[in-house]
N, C-alpha and C positions, 0 to 999 in steps of 0.2 A: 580376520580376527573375530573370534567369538563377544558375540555382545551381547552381555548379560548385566541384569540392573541391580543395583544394591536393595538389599533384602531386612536389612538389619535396624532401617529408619523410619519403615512404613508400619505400621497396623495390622497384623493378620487379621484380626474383623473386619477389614474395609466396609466389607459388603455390610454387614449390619449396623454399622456406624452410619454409615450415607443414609440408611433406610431412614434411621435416626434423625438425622440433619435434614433430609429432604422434607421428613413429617411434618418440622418446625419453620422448613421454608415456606411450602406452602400454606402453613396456617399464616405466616405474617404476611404473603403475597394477597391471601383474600382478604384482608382486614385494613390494607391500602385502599384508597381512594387511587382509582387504575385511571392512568394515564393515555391512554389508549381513549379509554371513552371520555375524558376531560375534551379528548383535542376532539372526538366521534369519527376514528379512523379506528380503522381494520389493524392485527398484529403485525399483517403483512407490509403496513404504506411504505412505500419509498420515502427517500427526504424528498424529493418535489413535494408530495402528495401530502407529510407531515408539514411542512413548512407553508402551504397555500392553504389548509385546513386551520393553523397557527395565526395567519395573517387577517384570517377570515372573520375569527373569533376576536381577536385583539381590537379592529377595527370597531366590529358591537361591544366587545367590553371593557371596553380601556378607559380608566377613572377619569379621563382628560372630557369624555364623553359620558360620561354617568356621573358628574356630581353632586349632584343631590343622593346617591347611594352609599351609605355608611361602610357598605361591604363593598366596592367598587376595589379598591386596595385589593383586601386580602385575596376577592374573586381570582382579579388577575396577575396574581401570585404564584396564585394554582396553577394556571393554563401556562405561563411564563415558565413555571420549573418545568412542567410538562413537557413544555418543546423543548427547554433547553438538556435537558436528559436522553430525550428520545431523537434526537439531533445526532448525536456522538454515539458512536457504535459500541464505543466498552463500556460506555454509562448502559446505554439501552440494554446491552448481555446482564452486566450487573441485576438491572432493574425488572429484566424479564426473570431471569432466577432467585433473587432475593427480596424482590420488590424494595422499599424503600429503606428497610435495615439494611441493603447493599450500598446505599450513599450518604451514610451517615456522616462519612468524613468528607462528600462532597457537596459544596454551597450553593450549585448555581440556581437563578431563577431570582434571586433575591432584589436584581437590580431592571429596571425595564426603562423605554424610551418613551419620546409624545408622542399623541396617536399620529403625528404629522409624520414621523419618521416609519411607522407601517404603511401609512396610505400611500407616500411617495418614495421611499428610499428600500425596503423592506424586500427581497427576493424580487429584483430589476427584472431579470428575465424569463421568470418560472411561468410566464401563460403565452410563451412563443414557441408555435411548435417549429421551426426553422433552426429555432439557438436550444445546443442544446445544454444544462447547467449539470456540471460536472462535478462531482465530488472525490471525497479523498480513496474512496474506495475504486470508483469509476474511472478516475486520471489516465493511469497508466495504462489502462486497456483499450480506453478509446484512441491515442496516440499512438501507441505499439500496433494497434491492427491495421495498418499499413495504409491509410485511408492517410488524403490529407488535412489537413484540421489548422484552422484560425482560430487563437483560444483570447477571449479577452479577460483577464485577471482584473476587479473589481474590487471596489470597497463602497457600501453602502453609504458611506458617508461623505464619499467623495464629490464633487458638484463636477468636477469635469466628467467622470464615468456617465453620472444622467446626464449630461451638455451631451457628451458622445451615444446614449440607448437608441433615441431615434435612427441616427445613419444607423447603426450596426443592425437593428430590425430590418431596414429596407436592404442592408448589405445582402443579410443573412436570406433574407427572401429572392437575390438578383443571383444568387450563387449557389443557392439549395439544388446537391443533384452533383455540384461541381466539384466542392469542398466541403469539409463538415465546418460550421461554425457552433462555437463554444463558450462557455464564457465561466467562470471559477470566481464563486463570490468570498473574499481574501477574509471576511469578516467574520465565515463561518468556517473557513480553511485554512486557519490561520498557519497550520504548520506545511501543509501541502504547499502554499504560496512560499511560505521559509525556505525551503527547502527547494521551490525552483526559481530562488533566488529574487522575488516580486519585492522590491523597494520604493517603488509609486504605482500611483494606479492613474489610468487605466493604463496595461500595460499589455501589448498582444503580441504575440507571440504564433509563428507558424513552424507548425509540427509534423515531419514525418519518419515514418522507421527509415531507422541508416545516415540520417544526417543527423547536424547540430540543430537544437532550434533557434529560430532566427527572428530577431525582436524589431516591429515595425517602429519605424523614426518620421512616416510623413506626416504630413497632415490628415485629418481625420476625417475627409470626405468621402461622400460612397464611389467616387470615382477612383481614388488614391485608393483608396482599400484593394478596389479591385482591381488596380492594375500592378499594384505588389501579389496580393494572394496569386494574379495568375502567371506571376514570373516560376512556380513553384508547380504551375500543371506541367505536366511533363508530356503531356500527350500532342501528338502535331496533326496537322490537318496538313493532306497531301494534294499538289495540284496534279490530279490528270490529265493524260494528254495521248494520244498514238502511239508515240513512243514506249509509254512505260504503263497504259492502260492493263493489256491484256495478261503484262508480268503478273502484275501489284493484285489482279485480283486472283488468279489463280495460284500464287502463293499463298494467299491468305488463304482463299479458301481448301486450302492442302491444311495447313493450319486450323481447320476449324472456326474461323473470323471469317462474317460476312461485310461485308463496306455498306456505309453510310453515306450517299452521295448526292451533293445538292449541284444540279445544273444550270448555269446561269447562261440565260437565253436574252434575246431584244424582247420579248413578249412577257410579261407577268415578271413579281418580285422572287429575288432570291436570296437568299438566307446572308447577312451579315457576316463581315467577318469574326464577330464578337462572339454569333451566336455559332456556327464553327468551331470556333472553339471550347466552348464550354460546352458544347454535344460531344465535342475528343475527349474534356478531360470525366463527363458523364459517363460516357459507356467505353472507359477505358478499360484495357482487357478483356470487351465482351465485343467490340466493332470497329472495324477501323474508319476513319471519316475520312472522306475530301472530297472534291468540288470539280468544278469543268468549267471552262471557258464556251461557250456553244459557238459564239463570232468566232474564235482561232482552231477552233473544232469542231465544226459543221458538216464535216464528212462523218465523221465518229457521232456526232448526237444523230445524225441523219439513219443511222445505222440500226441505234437505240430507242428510233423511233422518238425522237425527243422534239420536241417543236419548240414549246415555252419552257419557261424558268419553272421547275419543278426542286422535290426531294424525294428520293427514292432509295429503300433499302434493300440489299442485293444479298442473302441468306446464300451459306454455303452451299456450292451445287444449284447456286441459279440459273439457268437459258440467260444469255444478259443478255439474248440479240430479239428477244422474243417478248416482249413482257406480258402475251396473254398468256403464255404458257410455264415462266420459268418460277413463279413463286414472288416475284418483285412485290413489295411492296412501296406503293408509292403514298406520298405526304404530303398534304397541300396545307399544314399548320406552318407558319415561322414562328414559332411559341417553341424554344429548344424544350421546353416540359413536358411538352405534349407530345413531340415528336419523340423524346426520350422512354414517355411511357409506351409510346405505340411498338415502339423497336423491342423495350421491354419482353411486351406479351409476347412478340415471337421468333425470342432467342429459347432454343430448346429446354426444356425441364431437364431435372437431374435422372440420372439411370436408374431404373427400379430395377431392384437384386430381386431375385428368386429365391424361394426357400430353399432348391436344391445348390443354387450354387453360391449360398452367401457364405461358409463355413471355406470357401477354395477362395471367394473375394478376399475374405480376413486376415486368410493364411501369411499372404505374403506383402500387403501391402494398407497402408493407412487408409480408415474412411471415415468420414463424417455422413452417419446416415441419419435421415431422418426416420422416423417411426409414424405409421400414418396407419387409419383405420377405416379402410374403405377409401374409394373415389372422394365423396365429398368432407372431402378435408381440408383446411386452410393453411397447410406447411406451406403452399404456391405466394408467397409475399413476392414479388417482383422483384424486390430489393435482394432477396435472397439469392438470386441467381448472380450475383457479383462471389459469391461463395469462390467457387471453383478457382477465379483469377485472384483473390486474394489468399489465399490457403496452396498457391500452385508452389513459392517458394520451398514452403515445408513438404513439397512431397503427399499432401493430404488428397486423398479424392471424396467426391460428394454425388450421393446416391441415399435413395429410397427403401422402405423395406413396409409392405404391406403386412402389417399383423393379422388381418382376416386370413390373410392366404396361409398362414400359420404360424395361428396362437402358440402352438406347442414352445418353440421358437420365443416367440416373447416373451410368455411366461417364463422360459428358462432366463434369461435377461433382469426378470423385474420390471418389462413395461408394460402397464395397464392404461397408457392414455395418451395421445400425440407426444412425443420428445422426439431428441436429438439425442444421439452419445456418438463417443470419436472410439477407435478400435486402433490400436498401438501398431497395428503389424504381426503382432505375434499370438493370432487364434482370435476363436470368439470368447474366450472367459476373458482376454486382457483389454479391459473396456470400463469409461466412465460417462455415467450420462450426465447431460447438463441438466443445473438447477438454476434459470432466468425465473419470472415468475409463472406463475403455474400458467396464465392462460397467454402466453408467449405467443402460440402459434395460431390465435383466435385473434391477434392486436393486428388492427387496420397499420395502413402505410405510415403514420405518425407514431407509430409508437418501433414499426418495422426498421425505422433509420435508425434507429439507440439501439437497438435488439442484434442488428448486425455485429458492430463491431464488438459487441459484449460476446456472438458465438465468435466471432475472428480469435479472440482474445482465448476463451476457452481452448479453442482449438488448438491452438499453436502450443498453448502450455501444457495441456492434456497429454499429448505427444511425446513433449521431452520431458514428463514427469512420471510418477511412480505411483499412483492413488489408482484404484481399480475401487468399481462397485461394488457391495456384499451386501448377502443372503444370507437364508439360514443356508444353502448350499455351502457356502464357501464362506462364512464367520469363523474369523480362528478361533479355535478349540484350546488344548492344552499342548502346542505345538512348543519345539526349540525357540521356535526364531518369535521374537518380538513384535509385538503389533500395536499401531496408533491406528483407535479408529472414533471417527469422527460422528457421533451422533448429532442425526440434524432433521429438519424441518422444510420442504424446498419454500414455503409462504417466510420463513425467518428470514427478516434483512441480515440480522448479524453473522447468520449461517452460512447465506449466501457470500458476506463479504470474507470470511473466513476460509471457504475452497483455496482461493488464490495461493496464500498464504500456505496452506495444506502444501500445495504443489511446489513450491517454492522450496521447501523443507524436505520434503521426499527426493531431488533433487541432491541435495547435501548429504541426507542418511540411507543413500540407494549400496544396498547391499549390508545395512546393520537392522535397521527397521524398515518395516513395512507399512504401509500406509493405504487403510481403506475409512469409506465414508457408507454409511449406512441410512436410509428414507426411514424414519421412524412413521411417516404415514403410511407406507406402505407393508410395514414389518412390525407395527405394533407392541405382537404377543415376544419381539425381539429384546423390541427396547423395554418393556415392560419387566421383563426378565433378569437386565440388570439395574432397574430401577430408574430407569432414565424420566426424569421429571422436568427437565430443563431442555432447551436450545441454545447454542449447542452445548453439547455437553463432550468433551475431549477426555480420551481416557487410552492409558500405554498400558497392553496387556505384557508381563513377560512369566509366563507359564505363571502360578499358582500366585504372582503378585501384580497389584490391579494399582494406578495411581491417574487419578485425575489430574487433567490440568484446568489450570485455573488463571492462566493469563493473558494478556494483551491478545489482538489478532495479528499478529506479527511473524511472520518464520523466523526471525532473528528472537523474540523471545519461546517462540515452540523451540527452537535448536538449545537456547538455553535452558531449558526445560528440561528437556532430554540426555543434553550433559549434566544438568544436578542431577540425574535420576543413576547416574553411572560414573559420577564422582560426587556425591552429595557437600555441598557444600556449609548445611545448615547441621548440625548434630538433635536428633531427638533425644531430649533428655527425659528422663525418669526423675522420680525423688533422688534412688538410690545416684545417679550418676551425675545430677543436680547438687548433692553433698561432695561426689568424689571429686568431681570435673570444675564445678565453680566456687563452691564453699571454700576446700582445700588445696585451689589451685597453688600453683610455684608463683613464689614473689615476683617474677617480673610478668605475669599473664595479665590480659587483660580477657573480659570474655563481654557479651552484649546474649541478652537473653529475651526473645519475647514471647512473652505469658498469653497464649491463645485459648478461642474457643473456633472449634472446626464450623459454624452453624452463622456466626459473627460476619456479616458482611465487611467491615470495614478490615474484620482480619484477614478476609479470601482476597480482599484488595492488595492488601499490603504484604502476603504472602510473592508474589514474583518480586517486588522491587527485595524484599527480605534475603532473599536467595541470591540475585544481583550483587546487592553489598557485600555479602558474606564474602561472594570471591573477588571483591574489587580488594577486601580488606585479608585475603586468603596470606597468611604467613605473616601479619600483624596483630591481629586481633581476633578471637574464636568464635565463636557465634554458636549460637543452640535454639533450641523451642522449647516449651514448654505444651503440650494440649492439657488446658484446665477444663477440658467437660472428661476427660479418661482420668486427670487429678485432679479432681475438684478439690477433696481436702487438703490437700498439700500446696495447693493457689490457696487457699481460702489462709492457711497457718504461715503465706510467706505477704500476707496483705496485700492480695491483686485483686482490684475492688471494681477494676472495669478492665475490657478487652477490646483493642489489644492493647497490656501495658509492656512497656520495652525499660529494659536498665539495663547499662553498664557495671560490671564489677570490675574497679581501677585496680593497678597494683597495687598489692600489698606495702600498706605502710604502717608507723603509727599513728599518722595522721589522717590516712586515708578516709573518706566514706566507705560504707560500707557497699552502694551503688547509689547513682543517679541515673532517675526516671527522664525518661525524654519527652518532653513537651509544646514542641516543634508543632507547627501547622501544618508544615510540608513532610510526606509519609511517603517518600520519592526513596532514589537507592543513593543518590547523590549526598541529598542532604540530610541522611541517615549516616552517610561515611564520614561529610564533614564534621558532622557533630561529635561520630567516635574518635576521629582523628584526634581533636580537642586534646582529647585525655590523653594521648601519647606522651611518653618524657623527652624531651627535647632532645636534636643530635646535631644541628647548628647549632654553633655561636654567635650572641650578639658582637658587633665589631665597634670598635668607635675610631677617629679618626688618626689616633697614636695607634692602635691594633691592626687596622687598615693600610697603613705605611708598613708597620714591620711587618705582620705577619703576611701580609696577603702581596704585596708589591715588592718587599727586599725578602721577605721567606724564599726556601728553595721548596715548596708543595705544591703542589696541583690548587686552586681555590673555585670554587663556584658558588656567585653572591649573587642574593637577592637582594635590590634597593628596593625598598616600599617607603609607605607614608602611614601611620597609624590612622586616619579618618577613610582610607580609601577601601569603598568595596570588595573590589576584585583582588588587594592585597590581600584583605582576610580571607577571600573564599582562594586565593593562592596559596595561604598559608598551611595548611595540612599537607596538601601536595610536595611542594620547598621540603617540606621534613621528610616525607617518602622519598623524595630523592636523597634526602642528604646520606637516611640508610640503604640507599641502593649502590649509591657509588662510595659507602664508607670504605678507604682504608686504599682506595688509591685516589681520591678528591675530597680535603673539606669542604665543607657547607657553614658561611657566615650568611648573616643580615645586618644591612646596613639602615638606620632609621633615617631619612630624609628630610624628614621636618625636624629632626634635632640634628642633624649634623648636615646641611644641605651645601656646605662649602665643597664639604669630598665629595657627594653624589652631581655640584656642579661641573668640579673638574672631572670627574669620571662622565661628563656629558649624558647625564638621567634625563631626559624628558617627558616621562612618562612612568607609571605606575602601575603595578611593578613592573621592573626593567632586570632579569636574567642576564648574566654575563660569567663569562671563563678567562680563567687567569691563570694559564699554563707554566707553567717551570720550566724554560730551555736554557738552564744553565746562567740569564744575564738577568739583570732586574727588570719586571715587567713594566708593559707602559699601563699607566694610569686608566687608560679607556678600554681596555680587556677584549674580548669577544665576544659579541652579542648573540644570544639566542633566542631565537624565533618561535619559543612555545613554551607552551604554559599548562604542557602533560607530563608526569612524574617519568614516566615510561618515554616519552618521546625525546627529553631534556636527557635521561642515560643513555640513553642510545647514542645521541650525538656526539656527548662526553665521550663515550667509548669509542666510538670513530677517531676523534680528534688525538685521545687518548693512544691510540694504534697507529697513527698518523704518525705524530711526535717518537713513536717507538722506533717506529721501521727508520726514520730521518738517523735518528743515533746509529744503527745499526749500520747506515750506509756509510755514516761517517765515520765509527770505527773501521772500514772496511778498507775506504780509502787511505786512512792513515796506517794500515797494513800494508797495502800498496806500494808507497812511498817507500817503505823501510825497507 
């Protein structure tokens, strides 16, 4: 099916419009007090780096500590809004594009703590390189990249979390190498924690791909920890023996796995059984481990030339009967860390491709390669070499590619400096590089354990996704087929948090649109071209019409994005169609119209929730926009005196207003619908307890009743809903309400416990009982659905019973 975008809603000037709008954003951008240097962090910081830089300052300037300074307050007001903006990734997109007219409708910063809660409660584990703290962006990758992971879910204000920081530090140090430890501060992730269900803290939780996660219940010693976490290493330590010596290793080594083998002799110490183990679950997939008895195996160590308790590694293709000549490495540390590194250095590097035959590599099969510039290059992280065994399920292979040996080569690519990119299988154009941050492959071993599972993560998704790299080579032109392409920044967090998401969505529209991501550091005179001022800046070409996006980082709002753009949901209205469409509407319309400016941060805000609404409210209520910088005089004669202002125009009556403005705090899509709902004419009935007996208990109709209480929250925000049902299943179910606090004798007998309480009250021919059927939801859309089952349920029942009594006759 052809996919083409509607044409009729957008701006044929885009381009000179934006030039417009950009002019005015970066003049308010310079004329802020820049947040960035409040905190004295780079564009690029991470949240560790923003929040330790936040904690740093707060400490020296927090009025708790400065009282004798007048200005003490307001100072750290600033640095408090500061973090708190640049914390949250759609604030900080916001704020990097529109500076602080982009948060106008956003308040935070306003509230701060004692300095006693920075100094001791404030980012628990941000200066342990062991734990690593995970954010809303980071979750899902560090968990999915198949590594095993102890995640502890915190709240800073919790006093058993710090009663618990000590053990988990020393945990984290006894298990580094084993397991990843983690930890997700709930305070600053509040909806990440929501959402993996965290209802006390500390709450831990161990993660791998393919299982359930599984939430620890012992006690919170470093011994308990870790003798749960290691129920979940899956790697085993094999005893040798005569028997199955000479199998086990020349299997493996057929395999490519050399063994890891500690021999336990009468003479000198040997490795623990603890530490055996966590050298399996260490250099799992890269070595296999186990041990020997020397007293019950004295012929065979005699063999091996073994006298004392040693550690010895046995590399594919060893002599194992020789060990001056076969390559053995032998180990006299009982430190699994040290012995783990030493095995490290001399498990093989990855395979350097040739310039003649990397175009026959690509052809037919996945590769994760590195990009390196000469010998001395730092892509060799030791860590990195677990690549191969983690990326083995996808099919992925991992290999080198020397740009000295031919630039020609890279430059067709786009890479001018150490990366990685992954290749699909299908040739060398079909390829996306990664953007970690820039000096990725310069980060010592502390920074090389987060840096893994973030390429793991890439990888896998890269793969099964649709985003390819662009150049001026291969920038779409004025082609059929449709294109989202992602302007970016590789130094931008927002940017970076963004890909994912990219990939996720490409996924869903594979074969309507296409999806590429363009380096504006590296293509400049590209971006410059379409006026790119921002990071990122997301933009859907479809031939000769150009439309930015402008929301969430999300693929569930890019998808929604991309459906308004090819069923618009919001009408652009003109004067002329503002007179025809809302003025002169038909008496029963309602319409919701808001009065923008393109340039208005609070309006780019409220643009996606805006578009949301429209089709939550799709076949209720009509929706439109106005842009008042294209009609300034016609805002200016309909008295819209700030932006954005939003009004309703109710049915027509003679009573009617003529619209009301909305004036709501919340600029959300929810509570923009509730508020339209409002205005709908009612299509239940109120019941009382004589209309409740006949109509709904001795009537012969279908009824579906809501008990509420007038003081109770969730009845009012039920209440719009209740009514979208009533006209969803009008005309085969009415729709009463029952008030409970004035009539609570009927909703006692009807057994209400609760507010509001949904129930159906079917028609089968006899008088229904009083206690009806309960429903279990409180979605307009999921409450008909039901109805319509039960509805078809009770049909077919008739049906069979007329059938039988055909039978009979």
């Amino acid at each position: 099916m052809e996919f083409l975008l509607s044409k009729g809603d957008y701006p044929t000037s885009f381009r000179r419009s934006l030039l417009v709008v950009l002019v005015c954003v970066m003049v308010l951008v310079c004329t802020d007090q820049d947040y960035y240097s409040l905190l004295g962090v780079s564009k690029e910081a991470s949240s560790r780096e923003i929040r330790q830089a936040f904690k740093k300052l707060a400490l020296k300037l927090h009025p708790d500590k400065n009282q004798n300074d007048p200005n003490a307050h307001d100072n750290f007001l600033k640095i408090n809004r500061a973090y708190e903006v640049l914390k949250d990734e759609d604030l900080r997109k916001k704020y990097d594009k529109y500076g602080e007219k982009g948060l106008e409708d956003q308040q935070q910063g306003g509230r701060y703590e004692s300095w006693h809660y920075y100094r001791y409660d404030f980012g628990i584990y941000d200066d342990d390189p062991e734990i690593i703290t995970l954010d809303r962006g980071e979750f899902d990758a560090a968990v999915n990249s198949g590594e095993l992971w102890f995640v502890n879910f915190y709240s800073p204000r919790c006093s058993h979390c710090h009663d618990l920081a000590p053990t988990w530090r020393e945990f984290a140090k006894e298990m580094d190498g084993v397991i990843r430890i983690g930890a997700v501060n709930c305070g600053d992730n509040r909806m990440l924690c929501r959402i993996k269900g965290i209802n006390s803290y500390p709450s831990l939780y161990v993660f791998k791909t393919g299982m359930q996660p599984v939430k620890y219940y012992g006690d919170r010693s470093k011994e308990s920890l870790k003798n749960f976490a290691m129920q979940y290493v899956t790697s085993t330590v094999t005893e040798l023996w005569a028997g199955n010596f000479v199998n086990a290793i020349e299997t493996s080594f057929a395999s490519g796995l050399g063994w890891l083998i500690t021999f336990c002799a009468e003479r000198g110490d040997c490795l623990s059984y603890q530490t055996r183990l966590k050298l399996a679950g260490m250099l799992e997939g890269l070595a296999n481990v186990g041990w020997m008895d020397c007293g019950t195996q004295g012929e065979l160590c005699d063999n091996l030339d073994i006298s004392s308790s040693t550690t010895a590694y046995f590399p594919p293709g060893a002599t194992i009967n020789n060990k001056e000549k076969g390559g053995v490495l032998f180990l006299n540390s009982l430190d699994a860390r040290e012995i783990y590194q030493e095995v490290m250095k001399h498990l093989p590097d990855f395979e350097i491709i040739s310039a003649t035959s990397l175009e026959d590599h690509l052809a037919h099969h996945r590769w994760l390669l590195f990009f390196q510039f000469g010998e001395n290059d730092k892509s060799s992280v030791q860590e990195f070499k677990k690549l191969k065994f983690l990326l083995k399920d996808e099919h992925i292979q991992v290999g080198k590619f020397d740009c000295l040996s031919s630039p020609t080569i890279c430059n067709k690519l786009y890479v001018y400096q150490p990366c990685l990119a992954v290749f699909k299988g299908k040739g060398i154009e079909d390829y996306e590089i990664h953007h970690g941050k820039n000096d990725f492959l310069s980060t010592l071993f502390f920074e090389g354990k987060k840096i893994l599972y973030d390429i793991v993560a890439f990888a896998k998704e890269s793969v099964n996704s649709h985003v390819i790299t662009l150049g001026p080579q291969n920038f779409p032109g004025k082609e059929k087929e449709p294109w989202l392409v992602d302007f970016f920044a590789p130094w931008c967090p927002p940017c970076r948090a963004l890909l994912p998401e990219l990939r996720k969505a490409s996924k869903h529209l594979y074969g309507q649109l296409k999806f590429g991501t363009l380096d504006c550091t590296v293509h400049e005179g590209l971006c410059n071209m379409h006026n790119i001022r921002a990071y990122p800046t997301t933009v859907v070409f479809n031939q000769s019409d150009v439309h930015e996006y402008e929301g969430h980082h999300s693929a569930e709002q890019i998808l929604e994005f991309i459906e308004d753009l090819r069923n618009p949901s919001v009408i652009s209205l003109t004067p002329e169609t503002f007179v025809e469409l809302v003025e002169r509407r038909k008496r029963e319309e309602i319409w919701m119209v808001d009065f923008y400016a393109p340039w208005c941060g609070p309006c780019q805000a409220l643009m996606p929730e805006w578009k949301k609404m429209a089709r939550m409210l799709n076949g209720l209520i009509s929706v439109g926009s106005v842009d008042c910088q294209k009609f300034y005089s016609f805002c200016h004669q309909e008295n819209v005196r700030g932006y954005p202002e939003i009004r309703l125009f109710p049915q027509k009556s003679s009573t009617a207003h003529q619209y009301y403005s909305y004036n709501g705090w919340h600029r959300d899509s929810y509570s923009l619908r509730g508020w339209a709902l409002g205005y709908l004419p009612r299509v239940s009935i109120d019941l009382t307890p004589q209309s409740f007996t006949e109509k709904v208990l001795n009537g012969k109709d279908h009824w579906v009743i809501d008990f509420y209480a007038p003081w109770c929250g969730p009845c009012q925000n039920f209440a719009p809903e209740f009514e979208i049902l009533a006209r969803a299943v009008k005309g085969k179910v009415k729709a009463g309400k029952v008030d409970c606090q004035a009539y609570g004798q009927t909703c006692q007998s009807a057994d209400i416990r609760a507010y509001p309480t949904v129930k159906f009250y079917p028609y089968q021919g006899t008088k229904k009982s009083v206690l009806g059927e309960y429903i279990d939801s409180r979605d307009a859309k999921g409450i008909a659905d039901i109805l319509n089952e039960k509805l078809e349920a009770i049909q077919n029942k008739g049906k069979r019973k007329k059938s039988r009594n055909k039978d009979e006759l």
